[in-house]
C-alpha positions in Angstrom: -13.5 18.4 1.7 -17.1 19.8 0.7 -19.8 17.7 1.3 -21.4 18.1 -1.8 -18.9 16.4 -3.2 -19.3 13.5 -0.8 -23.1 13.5 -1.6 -22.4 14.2 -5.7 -20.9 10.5 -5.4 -24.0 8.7 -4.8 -24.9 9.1 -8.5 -25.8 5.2 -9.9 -23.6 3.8 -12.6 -24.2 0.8 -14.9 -20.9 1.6 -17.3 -17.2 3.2 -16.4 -14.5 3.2 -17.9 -10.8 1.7 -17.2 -8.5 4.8 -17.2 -5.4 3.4 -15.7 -3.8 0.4 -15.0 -1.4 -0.5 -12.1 0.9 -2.7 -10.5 4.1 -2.8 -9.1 7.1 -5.3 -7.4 7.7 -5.8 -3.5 9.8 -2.9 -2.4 11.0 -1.5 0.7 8.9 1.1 2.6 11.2 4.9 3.2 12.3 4.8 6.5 10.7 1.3 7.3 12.4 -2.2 7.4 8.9 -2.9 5.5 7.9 -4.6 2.7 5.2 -3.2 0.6 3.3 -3.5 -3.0 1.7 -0.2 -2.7 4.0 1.8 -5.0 1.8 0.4 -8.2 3.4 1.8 -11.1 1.3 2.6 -14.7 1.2 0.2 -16.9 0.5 0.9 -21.0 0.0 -2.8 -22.0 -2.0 -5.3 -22.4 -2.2 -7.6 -18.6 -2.8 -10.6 -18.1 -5.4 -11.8 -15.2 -5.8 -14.7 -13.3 -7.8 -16.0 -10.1 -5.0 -14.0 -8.5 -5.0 -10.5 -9.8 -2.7 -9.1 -12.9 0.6 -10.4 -13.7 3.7 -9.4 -12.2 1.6 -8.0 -9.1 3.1 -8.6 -5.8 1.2 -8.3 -2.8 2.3 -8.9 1.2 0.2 -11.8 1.6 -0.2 -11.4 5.4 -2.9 -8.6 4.7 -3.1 -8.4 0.6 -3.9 -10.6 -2.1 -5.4 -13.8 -2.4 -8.2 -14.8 -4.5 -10.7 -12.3 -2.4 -8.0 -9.1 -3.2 -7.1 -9.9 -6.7 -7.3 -6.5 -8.1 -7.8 -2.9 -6.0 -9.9 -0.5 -7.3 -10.3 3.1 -6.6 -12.1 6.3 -7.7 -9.8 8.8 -9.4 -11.9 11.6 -8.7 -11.6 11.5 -4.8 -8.4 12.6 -5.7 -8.7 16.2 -6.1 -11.0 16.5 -3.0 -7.9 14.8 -1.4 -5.8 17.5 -2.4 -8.3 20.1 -1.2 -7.9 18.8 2.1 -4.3 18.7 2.2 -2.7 21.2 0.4 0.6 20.2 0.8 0.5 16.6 -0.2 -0.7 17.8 -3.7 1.9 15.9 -5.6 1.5 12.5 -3.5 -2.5 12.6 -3.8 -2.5 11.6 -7.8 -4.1 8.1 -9.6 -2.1 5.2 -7.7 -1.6 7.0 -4.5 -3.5 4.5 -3.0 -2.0 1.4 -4.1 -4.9 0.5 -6.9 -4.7 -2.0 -9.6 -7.4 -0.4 -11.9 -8.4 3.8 -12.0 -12.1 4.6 -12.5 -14.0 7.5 -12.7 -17.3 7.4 -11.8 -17.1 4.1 -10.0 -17.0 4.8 -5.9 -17.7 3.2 -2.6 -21.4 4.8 -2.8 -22.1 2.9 -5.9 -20.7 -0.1 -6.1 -22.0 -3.2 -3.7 -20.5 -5.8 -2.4 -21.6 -9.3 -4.9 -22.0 -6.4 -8.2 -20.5 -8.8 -10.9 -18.7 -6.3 -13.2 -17.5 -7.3 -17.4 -14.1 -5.8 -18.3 -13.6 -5.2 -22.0 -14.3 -8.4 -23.9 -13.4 -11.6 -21.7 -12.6 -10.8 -18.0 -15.2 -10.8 -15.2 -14.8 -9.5 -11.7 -16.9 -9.9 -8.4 -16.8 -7.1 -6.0 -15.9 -8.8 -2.8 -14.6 -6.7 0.2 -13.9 -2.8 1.5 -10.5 -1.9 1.6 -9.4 -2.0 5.2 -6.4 0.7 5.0 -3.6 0.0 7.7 -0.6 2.5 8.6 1.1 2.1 5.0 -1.4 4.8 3.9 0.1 7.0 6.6 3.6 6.3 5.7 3.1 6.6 2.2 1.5 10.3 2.5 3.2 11.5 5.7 0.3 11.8 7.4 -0.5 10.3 11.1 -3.8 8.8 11.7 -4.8 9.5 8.2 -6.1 6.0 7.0 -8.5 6.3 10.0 -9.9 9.4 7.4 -10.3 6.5 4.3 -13.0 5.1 5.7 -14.5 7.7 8.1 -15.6 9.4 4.7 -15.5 6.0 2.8 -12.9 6.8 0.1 -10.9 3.3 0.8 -11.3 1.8 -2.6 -12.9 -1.9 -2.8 -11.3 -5.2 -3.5 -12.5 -7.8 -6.9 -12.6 -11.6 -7.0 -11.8 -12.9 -10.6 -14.8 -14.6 -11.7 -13.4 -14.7 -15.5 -9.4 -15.1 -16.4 -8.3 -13.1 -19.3 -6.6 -9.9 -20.7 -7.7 -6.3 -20.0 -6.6 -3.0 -21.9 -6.5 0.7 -20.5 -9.7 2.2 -22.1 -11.6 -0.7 -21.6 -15.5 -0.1 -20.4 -16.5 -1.8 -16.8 -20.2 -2.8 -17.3 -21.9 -4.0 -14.2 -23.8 -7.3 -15.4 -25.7 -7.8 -12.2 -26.3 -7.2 -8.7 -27.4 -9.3 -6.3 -27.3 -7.3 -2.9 -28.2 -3.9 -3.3 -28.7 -2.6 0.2 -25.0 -3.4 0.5 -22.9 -0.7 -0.8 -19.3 -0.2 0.0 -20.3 2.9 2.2 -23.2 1.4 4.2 -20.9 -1.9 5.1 -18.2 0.6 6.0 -20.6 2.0 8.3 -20.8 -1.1 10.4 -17.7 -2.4 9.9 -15.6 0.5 11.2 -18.3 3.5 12.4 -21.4 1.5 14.2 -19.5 -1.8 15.1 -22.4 -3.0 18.0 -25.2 -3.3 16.2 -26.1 -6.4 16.4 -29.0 -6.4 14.2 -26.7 -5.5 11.4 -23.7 -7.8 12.4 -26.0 -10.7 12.1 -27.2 -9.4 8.5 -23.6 -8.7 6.9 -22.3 -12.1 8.8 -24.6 -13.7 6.1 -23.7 -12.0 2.9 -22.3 -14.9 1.0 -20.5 -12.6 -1.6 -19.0 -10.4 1.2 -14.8 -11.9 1.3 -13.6 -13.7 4.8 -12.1 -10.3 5.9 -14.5 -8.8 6.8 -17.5 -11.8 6.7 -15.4 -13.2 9.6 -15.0 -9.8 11.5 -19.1 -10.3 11.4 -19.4 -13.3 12.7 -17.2 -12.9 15.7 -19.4 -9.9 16.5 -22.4 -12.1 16.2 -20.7 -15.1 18.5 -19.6 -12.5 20.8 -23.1 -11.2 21.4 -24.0 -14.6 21.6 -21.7 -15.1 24.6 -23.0 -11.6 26.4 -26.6 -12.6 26.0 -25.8 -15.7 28.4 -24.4 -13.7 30.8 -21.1 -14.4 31.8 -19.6 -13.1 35.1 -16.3 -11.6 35.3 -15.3 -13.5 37.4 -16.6 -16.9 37.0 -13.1 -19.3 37.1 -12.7 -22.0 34.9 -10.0 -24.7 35.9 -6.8 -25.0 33.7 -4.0 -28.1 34.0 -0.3 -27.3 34.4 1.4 -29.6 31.4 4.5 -27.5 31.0 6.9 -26.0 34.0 10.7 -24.8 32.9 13.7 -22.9 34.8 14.2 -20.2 32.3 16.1 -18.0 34.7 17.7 -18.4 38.3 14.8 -16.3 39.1 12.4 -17.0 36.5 10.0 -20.1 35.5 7.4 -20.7 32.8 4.5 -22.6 32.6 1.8 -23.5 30.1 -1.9 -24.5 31.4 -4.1 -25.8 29.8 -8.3 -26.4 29.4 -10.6 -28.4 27.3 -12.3 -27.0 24.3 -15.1 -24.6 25.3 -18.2 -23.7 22.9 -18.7 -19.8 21.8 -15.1 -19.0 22.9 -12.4 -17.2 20.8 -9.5 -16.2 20.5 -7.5 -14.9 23.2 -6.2 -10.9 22.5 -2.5 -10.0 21.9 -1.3 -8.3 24.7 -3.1 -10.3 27.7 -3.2 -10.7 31.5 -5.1 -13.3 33.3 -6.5 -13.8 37.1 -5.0 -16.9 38.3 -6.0 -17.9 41.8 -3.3 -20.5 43.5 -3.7 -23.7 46.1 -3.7 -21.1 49.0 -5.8 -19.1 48.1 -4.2 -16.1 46.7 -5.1 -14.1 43.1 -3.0 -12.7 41.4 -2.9 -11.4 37.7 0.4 -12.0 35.0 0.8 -11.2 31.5 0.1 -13.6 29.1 3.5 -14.6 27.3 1.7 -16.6 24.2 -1.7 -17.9 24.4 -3.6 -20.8 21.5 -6.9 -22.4 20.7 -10.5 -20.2 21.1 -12.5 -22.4 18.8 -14.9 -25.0 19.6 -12.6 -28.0 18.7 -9.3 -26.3 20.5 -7.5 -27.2 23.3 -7.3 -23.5 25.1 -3.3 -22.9 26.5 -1.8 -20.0 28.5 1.4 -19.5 28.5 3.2 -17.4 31.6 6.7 -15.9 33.1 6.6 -15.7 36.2 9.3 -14.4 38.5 10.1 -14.6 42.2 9.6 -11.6 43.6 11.6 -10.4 46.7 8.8 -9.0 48.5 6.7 -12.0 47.3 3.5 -11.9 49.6 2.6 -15.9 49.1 1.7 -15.2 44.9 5.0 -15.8 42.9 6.4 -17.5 45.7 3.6 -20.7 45.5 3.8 -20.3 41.6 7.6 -21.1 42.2 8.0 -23.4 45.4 4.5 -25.0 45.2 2.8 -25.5 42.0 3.7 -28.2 39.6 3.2 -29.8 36.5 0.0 -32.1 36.5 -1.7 -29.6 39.2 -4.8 -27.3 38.6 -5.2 -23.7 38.8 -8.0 -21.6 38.4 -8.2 -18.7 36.1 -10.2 -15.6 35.2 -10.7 -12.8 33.7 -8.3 -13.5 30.5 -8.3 -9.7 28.4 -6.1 -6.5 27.1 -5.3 -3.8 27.7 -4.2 -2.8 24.5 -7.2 -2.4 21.5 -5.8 -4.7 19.2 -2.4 -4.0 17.7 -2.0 -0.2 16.9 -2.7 -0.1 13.3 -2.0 3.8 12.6 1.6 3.1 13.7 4.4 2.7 11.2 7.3 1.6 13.9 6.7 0.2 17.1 8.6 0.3 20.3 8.6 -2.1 23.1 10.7 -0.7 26.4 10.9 -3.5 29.1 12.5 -3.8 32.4 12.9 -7.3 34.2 10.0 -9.4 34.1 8.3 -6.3 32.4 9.5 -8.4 29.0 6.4 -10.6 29.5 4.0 -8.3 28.8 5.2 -7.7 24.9 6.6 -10.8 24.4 3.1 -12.0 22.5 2.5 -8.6 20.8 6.4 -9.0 19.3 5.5 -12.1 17.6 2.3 -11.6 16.6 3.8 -8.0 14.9 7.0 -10.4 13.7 4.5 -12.5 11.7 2.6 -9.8 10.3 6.1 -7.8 8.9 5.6 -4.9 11.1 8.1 -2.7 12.1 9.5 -3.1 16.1 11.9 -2.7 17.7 12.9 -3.8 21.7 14.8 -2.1 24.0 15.5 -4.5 26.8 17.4 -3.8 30.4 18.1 -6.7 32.3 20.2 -7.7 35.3 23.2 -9.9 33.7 22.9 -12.1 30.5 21.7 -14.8 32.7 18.5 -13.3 33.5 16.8 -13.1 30.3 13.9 -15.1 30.2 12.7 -16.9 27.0 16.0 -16.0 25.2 15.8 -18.1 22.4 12.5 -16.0 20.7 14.3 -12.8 21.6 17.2 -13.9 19.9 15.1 -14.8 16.7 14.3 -11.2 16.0 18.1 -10.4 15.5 19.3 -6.8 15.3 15.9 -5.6 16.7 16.4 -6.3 20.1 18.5 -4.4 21.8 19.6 -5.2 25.2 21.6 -3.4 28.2 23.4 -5.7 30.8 23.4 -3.6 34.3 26.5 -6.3 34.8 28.6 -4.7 32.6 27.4 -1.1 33.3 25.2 -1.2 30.4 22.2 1.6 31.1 19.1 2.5 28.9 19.4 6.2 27.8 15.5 6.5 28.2 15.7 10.1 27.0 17.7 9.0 24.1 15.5 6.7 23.3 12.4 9.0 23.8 13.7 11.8 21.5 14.9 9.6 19.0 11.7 7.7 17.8 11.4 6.9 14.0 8.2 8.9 13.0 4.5 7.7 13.5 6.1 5.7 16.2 3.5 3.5 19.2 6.0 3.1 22.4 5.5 0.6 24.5 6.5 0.7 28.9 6.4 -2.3 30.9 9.2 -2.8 33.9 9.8 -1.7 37.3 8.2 1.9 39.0 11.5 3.7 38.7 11.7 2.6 34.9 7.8 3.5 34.4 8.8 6.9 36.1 11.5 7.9 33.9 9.7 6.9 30.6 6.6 9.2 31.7 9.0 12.0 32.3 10.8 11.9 29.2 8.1 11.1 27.2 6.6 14.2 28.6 10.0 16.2 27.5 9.8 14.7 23.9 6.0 15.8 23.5 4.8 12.6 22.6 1.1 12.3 22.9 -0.4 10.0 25.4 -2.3 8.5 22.4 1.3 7.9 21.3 2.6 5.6 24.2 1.5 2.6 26.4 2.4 1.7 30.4 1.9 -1.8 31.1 2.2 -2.1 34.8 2.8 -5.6 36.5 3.1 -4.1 39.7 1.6 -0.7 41.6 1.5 0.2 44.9 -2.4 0.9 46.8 -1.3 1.8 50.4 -1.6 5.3 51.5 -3.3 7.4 54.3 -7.0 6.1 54.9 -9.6 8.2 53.0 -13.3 8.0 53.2 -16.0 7.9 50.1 -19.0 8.4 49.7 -20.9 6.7 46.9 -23.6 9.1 45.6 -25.4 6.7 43.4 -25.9 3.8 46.4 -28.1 5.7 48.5 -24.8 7.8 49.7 -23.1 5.2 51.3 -20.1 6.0 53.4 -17.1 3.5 53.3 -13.2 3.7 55.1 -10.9 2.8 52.9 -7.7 1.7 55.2 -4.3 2.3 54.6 -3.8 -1.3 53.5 -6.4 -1.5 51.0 -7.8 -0.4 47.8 -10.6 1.3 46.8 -11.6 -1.3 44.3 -11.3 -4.0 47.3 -13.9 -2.0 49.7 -16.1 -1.8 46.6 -16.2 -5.1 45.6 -16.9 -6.3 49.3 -19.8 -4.0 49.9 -21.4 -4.2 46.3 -21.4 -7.4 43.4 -20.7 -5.5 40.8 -18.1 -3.9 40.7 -16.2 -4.5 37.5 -12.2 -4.8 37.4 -9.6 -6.2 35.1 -5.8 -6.1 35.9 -5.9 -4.4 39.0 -2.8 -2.2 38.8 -3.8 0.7 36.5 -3.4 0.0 33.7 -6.8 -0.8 31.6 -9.6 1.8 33.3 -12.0 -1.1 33.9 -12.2 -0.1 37.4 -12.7 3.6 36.5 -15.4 5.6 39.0 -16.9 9.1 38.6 -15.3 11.6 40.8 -18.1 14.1 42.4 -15.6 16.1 44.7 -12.5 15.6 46.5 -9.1 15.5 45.6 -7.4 12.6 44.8 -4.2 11.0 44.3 -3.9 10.0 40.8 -2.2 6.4 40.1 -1.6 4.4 37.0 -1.9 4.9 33.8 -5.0 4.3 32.2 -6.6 7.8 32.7 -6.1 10.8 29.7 -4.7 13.9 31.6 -8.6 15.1 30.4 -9.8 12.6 32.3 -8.1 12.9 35.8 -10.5 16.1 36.9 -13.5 13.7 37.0 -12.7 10.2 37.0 -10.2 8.0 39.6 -9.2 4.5 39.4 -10.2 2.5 42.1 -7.7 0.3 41.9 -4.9 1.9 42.3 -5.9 5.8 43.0 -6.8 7.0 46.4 -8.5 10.2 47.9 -7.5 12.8 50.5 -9.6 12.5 53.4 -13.1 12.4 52.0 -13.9 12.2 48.7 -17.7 11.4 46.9 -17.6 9.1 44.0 -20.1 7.6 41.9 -19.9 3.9 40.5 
């Protein structure tokens, strides 16, 4: 792609005209147990619009359609620069690749702006009201991994239209912008904080106030601006709020649930898919678990957490009060509530959750929140005997794509298999015990699949090992012993206050230190193999003999 072209695009326009129009059926993704309206076919006719976009459109409404996404537009002449840039996807990169209702020429992302109020032929007028936010049916649809990531890197997403005007529109028709309210805001520059400079605040606050700007992204604003709100007052990372037990249940000789819950709490949101919390008990302990489903975050909300806990073995006093002790009506305090995983993996076209045990809780949100969204998963589930799966009734609701192995009836995961069979552009998810952690790493690491390709959610990690000493080079070189009991992280934390940590078994990198020399013993699985020469985490990671660090 020649930046000329790029800059070549900035040319104003007052008056286009409508070279294609487009729409298509729900149809069935290739390869993909998805729905999709993306395949828009050419239309020759005369159509039809309402507040809803063209006739006989069909949309996914989970992400598409609705009175803000009535009708995609898209430049035809990124097209050949397209092409350029990927010479052998020439015969996909053509007008309606990308899933547009209406094909323009001179129209583009540098501009148009978000509010432009734009006259089609004789009786039908559109607002522009949103960037297109491109998800992993781009990739599928041209083959290419991590390719919608490119749409709006180089802002060549296409833009969404409100119907301001019902009526009929013709191929040929002229597009005559009939006024324009916010011109700072092109497509480009609210791509640029939307997706490239997403902490500036300054900016957040601006585009959070864009009345024409649609509740995709308006909303994406104002959570920026509330969260900025909430780190302007400071919050500790460990400050503990107390939560009620109002839910206990059996759901397994060795496993219980319960649900806590809080009052409503101002500038709070949402909790994140894929979630531990800190939970510290009656006597004393704390201990973090995987958030199983979780509800509320606004102001008027009841907050609930929602665990599976199981008894472990080798319980030290943590699952053991949670099981014996704790009951319904009793308070707990928690902390600390985040993910480890960014969000759900948007690039990926299939997603695959590998769980051990108690290892299920950790997916168990992500599954439904990806179930209600119409993405693609699948489980792969090994469990001691059909009696010791927890919260069978929602793994049973997903049917055919849960798969489960019964060590009763000499059922056993072929993790290999599994590995070397993934559908393309597949995310893999790894929660259970060390040995079935161990085996996924190896033959994920026989299959070639990228780290950037895979997830370990540990819920358990051993920290003991041979006693090391550190020195800390930015604390006026301070030397501590770390003992063979203890962690790094746990000598930090009680010689220094601020010393930040999340899940405490390797798994996020919020404990992640600066390695200045030494050699160290490499743990978890937060850390890149780029990353391991110079970085340890403290949580889990220990040195040999000394080591120098800096925090």
């Amino acid at each position: 792609m020649r930046a000329s072209y790029l800059d070549s695009l900035a040319v104003p326009f007052e008056a286009d005209r409508l070279i294609e129009i487009r729409t298509s059926g729900m149809k069935q993704m290739p390869g993909l147990n998805v729905m999709s309206g993306i395949d828009k076919q050419l239309r020759t006719v005369s159509m039809k619009i309402d507040k809803l976009g063209l006739e006989g459109d069909e949309h996914d409404p989970t992400f598409h359609g609705g009175v803000d996404k009535a009708i995609l537009g898209y430049c035809s002449s990124h097209y050949p620069s397209w092409q350029e840039s990927y010479p052998d996807r020439v015969d996909k990169f053509v007008p309606g690749g990308f899933g547009e209702n209406f094909v323009t020429a001179h129209m583009n992302e540098r501009n148009v702006c978000i509010g432009d109020v734009i006259c089609v032929g004789s009786e039908v007028i559109l607002q522009v009201s949103l960037p297109r936010q491109p998800c992993f049916k781009l990739n599928h649809r041209f083959s290419l991994k991590n390719f919608a990531p490119e749409t709006y890197k180089t802002s060549r997403t296409g833009w969404y239209y409100r119907v301001l005007r019902e009526g009929t529109v013709n191929a040929g028709d002229e597009l005559k912008l009939a006024e324009r309210k916010w011109p700072e805001w092109t497509i480009e520059r609210v791509q640029e904080y939307l997706h490239r400079i997403t902490d500036n605040d300054e900016m957040n606050e601006k585009l959070a106030e864009v009345e024409a700007l649609g509740n995709e992204a308006r909303n994406q604003f104002r959570k920026r601006v509330a969260k900025a709100q909430r780190r302007r007052l400071h919050k500790k990372e460990d400050d503990w709020e107390t939560f009620k037990v109002v839910s206990r249940k059996v759901e397994t000789p060795r496993t219980v649930s319960l649900v806590i819950e809080a009052p409503p709490k101002a500038h709070s949101e949402k909790y994140p898919i894929g979630a531990h919390a800190k939970l510290k008990m009656g006597n004393g302990l704390v201990r973090t678990y995987s958030v199983v489903s979780s509800s509320g975050g606004g102001t008027e909300d009841v907050r609930r957490l929602e665990f599976g806990i199981a008894l472990d073995d080798n319980s030290r006093g943590g699952s053991r009060y949670m099981h014996k002790s704790l009951k319904e009506g009793d308070a707990i305090q928690v902390s600390n509530v985040t993910s480890d995983v960014n969000g759900p993996v948007g690039a990926a076209s299939h997603h695959v959750f590998i769980a051990g045990g108690i290892g299920i809780t950790a997916f168990l949100h992500m599954m439904n929140r990806y179930d209600n969204i119409n993405w693609s998963f699948q489980l792969h589930y090994a469990v001691r005997s059909s009696e010791d799966i927890p919260f069978r009734d929602r793994l049973e609701s997903y049917g055919d794509r849960v798969i489960i192995y019964d060590k009763s009836k000499d059922q056993r995961m072929d993790m290999g298999n599994i590995m070397k069979t993934l559908p393309w552009n597949s995310f893999t998810y790894v929660c259970g015990p060390n040995r079935m952690m161990e085996a996924a790493k190896t033959t994920a690491d026989e299959a070639s699949i990228s780290p950037q390709e895979i997830h370990f959610e540990a819920f358990s990690a051993d920290t003991t090992g041979d006693p090391f000493q550190v020195t800390i080079t930015n604390r006026k070189n301070k030397v501590i012993t770390v003992g063979e009991e203890e962690s790094l992280l746990e000598v930090l934390k009680r010689e220094f206050d601020d010393i930040p940590s999340s899940c405490e078994v390797g798994n996020c990198g919020t404990c992640k230190v600066s390695v200045k020399n030494g050699e160290i013993v490499h743990r978890g699985s937060a850390l890149m193999p780029d990353e391991k020469d110079v970085s340890m985490l403290a949580c889990v990671s220990r040195g040999v003999g000394r080591i120098a660090i800096e925090v």
